[in-house]
MARDRENFI-584328 format. One record per residue (C-alpha): x, y, z. Coordinates in steps of 0.2 Angstrom, whole numbers, m for minus. Layout:
N
<r u="X" v="Y" w="Z"/>
...
END
This chain:
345
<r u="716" v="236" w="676"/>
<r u="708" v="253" w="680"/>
<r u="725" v="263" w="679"/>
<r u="731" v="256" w="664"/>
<r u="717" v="258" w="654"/>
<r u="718" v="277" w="661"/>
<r u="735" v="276" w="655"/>
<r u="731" v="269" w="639"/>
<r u="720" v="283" w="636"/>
<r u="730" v="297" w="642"/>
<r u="746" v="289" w="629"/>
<r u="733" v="288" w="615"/>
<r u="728" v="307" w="620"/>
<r u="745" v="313" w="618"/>
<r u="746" v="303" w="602"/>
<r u="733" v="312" w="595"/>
<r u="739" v="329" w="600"/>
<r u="755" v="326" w="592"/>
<r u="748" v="318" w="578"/>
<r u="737" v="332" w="577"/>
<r u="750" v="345" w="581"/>
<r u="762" v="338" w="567"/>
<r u="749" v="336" w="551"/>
<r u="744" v="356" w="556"/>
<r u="760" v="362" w="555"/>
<r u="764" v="352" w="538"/>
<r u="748" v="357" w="533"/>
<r u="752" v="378" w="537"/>
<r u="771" v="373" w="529"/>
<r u="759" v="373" w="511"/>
<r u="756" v="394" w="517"/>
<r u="774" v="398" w="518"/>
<r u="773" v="395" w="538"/>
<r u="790" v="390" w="544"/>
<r u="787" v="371" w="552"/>
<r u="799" v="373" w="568"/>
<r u="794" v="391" w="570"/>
<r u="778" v="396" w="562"/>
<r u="776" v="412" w="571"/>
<r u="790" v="418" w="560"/>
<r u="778" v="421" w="546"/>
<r u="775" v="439" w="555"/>
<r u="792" v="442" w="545"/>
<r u="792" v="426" w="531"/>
<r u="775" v="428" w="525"/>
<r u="769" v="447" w="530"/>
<r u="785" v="457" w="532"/>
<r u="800" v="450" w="521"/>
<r u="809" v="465" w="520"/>
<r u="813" v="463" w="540"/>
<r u="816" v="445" w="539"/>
<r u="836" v="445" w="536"/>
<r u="837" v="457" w="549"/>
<r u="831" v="450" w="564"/>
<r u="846" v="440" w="567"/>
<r u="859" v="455" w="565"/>
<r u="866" v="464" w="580"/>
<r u="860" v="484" w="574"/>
<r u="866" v="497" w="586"/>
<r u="866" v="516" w="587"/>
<r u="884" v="516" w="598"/>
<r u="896" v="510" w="586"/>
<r u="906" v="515" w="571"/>
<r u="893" v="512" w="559"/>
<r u="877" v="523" w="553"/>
<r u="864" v="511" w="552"/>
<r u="851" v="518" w="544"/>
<r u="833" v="512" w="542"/>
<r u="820" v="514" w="528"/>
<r u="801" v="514" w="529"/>
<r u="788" v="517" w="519"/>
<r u="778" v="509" w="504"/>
<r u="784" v="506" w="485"/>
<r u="792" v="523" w="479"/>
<r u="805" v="520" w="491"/>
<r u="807" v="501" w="491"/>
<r u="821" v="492" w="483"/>
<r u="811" v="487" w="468"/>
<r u="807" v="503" w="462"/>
<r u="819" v="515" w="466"/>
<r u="834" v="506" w="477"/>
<r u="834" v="521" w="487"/>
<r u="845" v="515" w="501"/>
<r u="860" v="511" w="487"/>
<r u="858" v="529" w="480"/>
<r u="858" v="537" w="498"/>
<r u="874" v="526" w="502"/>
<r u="881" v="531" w="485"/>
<r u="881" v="551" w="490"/>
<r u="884" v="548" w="508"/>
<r u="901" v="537" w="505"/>
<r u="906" v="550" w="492"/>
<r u="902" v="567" w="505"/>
<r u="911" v="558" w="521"/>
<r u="924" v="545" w="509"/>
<r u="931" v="534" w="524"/>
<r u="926" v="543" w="539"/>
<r u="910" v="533" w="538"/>
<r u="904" v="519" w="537"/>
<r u="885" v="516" w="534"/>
<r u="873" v="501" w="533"/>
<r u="854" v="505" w="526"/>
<r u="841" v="493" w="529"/>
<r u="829" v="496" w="517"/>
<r u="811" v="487" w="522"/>
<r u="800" v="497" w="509"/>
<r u="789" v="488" w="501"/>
<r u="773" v="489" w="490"/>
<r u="755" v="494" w="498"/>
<r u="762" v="496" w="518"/>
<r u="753" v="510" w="526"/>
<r u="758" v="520" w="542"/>
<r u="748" v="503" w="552"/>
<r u="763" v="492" w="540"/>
<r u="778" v="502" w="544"/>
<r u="773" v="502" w="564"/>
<r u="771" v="485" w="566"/>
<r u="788" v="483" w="555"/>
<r u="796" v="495" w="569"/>
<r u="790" v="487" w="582"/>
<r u="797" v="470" w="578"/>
<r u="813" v="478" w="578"/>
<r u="812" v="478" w="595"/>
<r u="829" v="475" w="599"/>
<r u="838" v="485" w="585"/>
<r u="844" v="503" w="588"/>
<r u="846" v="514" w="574"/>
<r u="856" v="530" w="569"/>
<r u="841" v="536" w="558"/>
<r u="825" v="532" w="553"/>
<r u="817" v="538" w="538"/>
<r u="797" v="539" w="535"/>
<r u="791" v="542" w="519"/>
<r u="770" v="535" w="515"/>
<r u="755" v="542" w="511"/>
<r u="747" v="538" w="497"/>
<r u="741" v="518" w="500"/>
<r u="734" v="523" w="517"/>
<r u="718" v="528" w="503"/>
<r u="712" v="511" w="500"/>
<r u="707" v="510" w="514"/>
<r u="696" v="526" w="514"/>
<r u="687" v="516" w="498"/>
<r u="675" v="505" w="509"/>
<r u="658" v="510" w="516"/>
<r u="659" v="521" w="530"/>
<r u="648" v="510" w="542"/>
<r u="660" v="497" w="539"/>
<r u="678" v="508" w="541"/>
<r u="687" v="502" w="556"/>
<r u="699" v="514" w="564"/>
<r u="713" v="499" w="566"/>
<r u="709" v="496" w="546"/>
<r u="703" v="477" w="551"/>
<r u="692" v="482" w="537"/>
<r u="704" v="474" w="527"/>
<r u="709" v="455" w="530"/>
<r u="728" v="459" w="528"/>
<r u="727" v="467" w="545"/>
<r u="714" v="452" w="552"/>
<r u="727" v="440" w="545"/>
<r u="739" v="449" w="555"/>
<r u="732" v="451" w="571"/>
<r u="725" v="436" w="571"/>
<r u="743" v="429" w="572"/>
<r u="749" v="442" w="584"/>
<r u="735" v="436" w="596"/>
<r u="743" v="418" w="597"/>
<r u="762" v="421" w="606"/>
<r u="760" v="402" w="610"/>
<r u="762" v="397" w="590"/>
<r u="779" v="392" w="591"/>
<r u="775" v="380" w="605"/>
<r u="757" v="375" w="596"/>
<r u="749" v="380" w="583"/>
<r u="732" v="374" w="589"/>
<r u="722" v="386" w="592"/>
<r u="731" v="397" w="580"/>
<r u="722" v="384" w="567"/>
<r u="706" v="384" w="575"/>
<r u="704" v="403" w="578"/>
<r u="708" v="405" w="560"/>
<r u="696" v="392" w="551"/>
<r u="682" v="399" w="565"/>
<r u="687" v="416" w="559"/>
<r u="685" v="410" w="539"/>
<r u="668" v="401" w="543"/>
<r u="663" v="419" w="552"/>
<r u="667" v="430" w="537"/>
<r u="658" v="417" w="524"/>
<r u="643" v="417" w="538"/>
<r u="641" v="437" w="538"/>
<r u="645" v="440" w="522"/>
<r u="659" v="450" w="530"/>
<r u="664" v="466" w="517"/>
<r u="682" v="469" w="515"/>
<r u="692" v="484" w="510"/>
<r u="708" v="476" w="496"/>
<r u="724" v="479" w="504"/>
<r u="733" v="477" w="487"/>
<r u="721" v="488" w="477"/>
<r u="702" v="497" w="476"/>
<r u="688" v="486" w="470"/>
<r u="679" v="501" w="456"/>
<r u="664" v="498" w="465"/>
<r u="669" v="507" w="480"/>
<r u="681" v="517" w="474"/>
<r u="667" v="531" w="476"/>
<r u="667" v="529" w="494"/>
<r u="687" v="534" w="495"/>
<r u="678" v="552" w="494"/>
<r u="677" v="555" w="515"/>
<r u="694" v="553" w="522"/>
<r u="693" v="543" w="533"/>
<r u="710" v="535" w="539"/>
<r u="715" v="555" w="548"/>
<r u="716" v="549" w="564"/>
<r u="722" v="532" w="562"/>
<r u="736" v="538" w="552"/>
<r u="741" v="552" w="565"/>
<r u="739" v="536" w="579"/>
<r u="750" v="524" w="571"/>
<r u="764" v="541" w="564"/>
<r u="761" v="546" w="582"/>
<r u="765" v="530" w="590"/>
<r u="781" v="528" w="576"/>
<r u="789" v="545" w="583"/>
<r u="784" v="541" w="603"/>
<r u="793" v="525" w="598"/>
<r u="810" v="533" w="592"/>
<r u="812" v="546" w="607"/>
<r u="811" v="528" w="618"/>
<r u="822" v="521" w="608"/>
<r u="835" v="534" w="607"/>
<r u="834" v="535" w="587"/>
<r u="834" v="550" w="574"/>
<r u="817" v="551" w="565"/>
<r u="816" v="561" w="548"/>
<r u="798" v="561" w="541"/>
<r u="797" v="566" w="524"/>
<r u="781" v="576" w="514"/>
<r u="774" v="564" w="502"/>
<r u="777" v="570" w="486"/>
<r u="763" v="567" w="470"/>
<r u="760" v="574" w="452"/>
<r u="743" v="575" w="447"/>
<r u="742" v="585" w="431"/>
<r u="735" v="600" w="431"/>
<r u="717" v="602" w="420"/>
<r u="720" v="583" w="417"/>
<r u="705" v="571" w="424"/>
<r u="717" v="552" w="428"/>
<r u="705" v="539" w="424"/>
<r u="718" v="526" w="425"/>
<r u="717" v="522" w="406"/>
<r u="734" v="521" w="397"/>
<r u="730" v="538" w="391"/>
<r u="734" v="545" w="407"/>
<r u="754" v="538" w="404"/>
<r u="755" v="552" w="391"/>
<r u="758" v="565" w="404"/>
<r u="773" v="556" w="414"/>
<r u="788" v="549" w="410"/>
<r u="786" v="535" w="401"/>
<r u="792" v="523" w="413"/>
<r u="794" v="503" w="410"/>
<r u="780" v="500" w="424"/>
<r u="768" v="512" w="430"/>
<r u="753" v="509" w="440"/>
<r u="735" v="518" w="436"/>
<r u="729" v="531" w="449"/>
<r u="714" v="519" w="451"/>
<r u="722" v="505" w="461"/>
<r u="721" v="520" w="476"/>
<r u="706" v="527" w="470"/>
<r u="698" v="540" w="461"/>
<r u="711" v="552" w="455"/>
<r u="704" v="569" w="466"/>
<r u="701" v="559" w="481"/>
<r u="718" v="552" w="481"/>
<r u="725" v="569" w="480"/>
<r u="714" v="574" w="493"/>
<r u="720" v="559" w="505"/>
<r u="738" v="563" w="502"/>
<r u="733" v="580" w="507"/>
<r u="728" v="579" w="520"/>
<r u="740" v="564" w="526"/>
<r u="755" v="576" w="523"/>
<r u="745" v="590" w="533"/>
<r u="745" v="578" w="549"/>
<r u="764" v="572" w="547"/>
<r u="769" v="593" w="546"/>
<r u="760" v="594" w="560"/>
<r u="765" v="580" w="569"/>
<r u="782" v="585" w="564"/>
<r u="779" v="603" w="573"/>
<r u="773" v="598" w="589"/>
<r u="785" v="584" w="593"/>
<r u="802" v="596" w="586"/>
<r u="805" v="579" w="574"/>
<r u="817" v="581" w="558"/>
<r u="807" v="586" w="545"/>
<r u="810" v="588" w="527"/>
<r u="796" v="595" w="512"/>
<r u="799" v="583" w="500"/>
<r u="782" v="587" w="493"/>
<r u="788" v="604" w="490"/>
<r u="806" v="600" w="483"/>
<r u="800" v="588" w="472"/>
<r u="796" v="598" w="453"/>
<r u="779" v="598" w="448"/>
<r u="785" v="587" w="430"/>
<r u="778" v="574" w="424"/>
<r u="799" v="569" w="418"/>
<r u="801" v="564" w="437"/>
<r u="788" v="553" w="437"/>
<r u="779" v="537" w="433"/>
<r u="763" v="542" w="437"/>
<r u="757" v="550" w="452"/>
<r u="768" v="545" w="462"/>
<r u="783" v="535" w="458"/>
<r u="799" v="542" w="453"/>
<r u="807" v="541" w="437"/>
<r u="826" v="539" w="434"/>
<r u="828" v="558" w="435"/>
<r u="814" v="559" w="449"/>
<r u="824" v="547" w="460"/>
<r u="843" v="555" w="457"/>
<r u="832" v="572" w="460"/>
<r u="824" v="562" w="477"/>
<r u="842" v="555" w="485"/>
<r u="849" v="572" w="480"/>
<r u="838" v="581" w="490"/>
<r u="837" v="569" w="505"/>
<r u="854" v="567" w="506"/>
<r u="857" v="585" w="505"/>
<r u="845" v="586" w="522"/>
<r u="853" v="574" w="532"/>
<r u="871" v="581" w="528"/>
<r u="865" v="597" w="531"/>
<r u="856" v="594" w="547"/>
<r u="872" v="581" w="553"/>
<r u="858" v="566" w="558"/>
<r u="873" v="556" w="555"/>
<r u="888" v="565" w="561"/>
END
């Protein structure tokens, strides 16, 4: 009688693991988790722009230029459809001696930390190019107290989120202790009162705080880290200067008023979703002096956008997105570079 009611509880253990197994994954399925998979939200839920990729076989030996895309809004899709301008010019400079797939994964509010976790998950894709173009959303996170900065930006629950689901490999097996590492991690934050940085845009009341950079390093880490992963990989890297508009003898405020002096685009967003206006200048600064520099001392491809970009408020919609004009002047430009310098010849 002993061993079957050892059986009996070992069946009824099972029972409830499953059960419990199957209500928690129904249960994430309400997040946008997908129920076989769930460790696919890394791409589903966080990095979208990379999803359609993953199944495709992209290689650097074949007939086709594959060329990939990162950085944060001005170059994404939605704002500028960058990629389809760039194969626009291309197609019409090489006509049928090329063929060229871009893979845009651009997308609102990614920082340098964003586009290297999007690289790496491209583990097993090789590419002809790769362009880098961010600087500006890298700020928000400067606009936190600096006792409460952290050099790996978990400062902002975007990157806790993330990390969080990076530390559980075993998710598509269990999602268990994914679960319970995240509601322990919820109770914790409500418990310490824990002070977050918004990943999406600066809370006014520490927006003062944006005035000490202090995303240098980490920012010259993660760029670092993108062009070490390239020379291993075998792909071209062009970093671009990021350019910006700030108008001069004007104070931004983020009011409408401030739209007067650019182009009068159909969406526009205020200087203050960064920050204050002079320290967001200052933090593009001094972003664009590490990636020269970076671009120096590893001999990467390099182009001034920053400096090639006019100083008119006709190009663009606010301090830093391009206007129609602004992004012709942009793909121009680029395209220009990587003709000229052959990255894809």
């Amino acid at each position: 009688m002993a061993w079957r009611s050892f059986l009996f509880s070992v069946i009824l253990f099972v029972l409830l693991i499953v059960v419990t197994e199957i209500v928690l994954r129904i249960a994430l399925c309400f997040y946008g988790y997908p129920f076989l998979k769930p460790g696919n939200y890394m791409c589903s839920g966080f990095y979208p722009t990379i999803k359609e990729m993953m199944g495709k076989d992209i290689r650097n030996d074949d007939a086709v230029q594959d060329v990939l895309i990162l950085g944060g809004s001005v170059i994404s899709t939605p704002w500028s459809n960058m990629e389809v301008r760039l194969d626009t010019i291309l197609r019409k400079k090489y006509g049928n001696k090329k063929k060229f797939a871009f893979y845009n994964t651009a997308a609102a509010g990614h920082t340098s930390l964003d586009n290297l976790i999007k690289y790496k998950l491209l583990e097993d894709k090789r590419f002809d190019l790769v362009i880098y173009y961010e600087a500006i959303n890298e700020n928000r996170a400067n606009c936190i107290p600096d006792v409460d900065f952290r050099s790996d930006y978990t400062h902002i629950k975007w990157y806790c989120d993330i990390y969080l689901l990076q530390s559980h490999p075993e998710i598509n097996f269990t999602v268990i202790p994914y679960v319970c590492d995240l509601v322990m991690k919820g109770i914790e934050d409500k418990m310490s009162k824990k002070i977050y940085a918004r990943q999406e845009q600066v809370d006014p009341g520490f927006a003062k705080f944006g005035a000490n950079i202090k995303t240098g390093s980490s920012y010259r880490k993660n760029l670092k880290n993108i062009i070490d992963l390239s020379r291993k990989r075998g792909d071209e890297l062009l970093l671009l200067s990021y350019a910006s508009f700030f108008p001069k003898g004007v104070k931004l405020t983020g009011e409408q008023k401030d739209m007067d002096y650019f182009a009068g685009c159909h969406y526009a967003s205020p200087v203050t979703i960064w920050g204050e206006a002079e320290y967001v200048k200052k933090g593009i600064y001094i972003h664009n002096q590490i990636l020269r520099e970076l671009a120096i001392k590893s001999k990467t491809h390099f182009f001034d956008m920053a400096e090639n970009m006019p100083q008119d408020g006709r190009f663009f919609c606010d301090v830093c997105h391009v206007s129609e004009p602004g992004a012709q002047n942009f793909s121009k430009k680029l395209a220009t570079y990587i003709v000229d310098s052959k990255l894809v010849e």
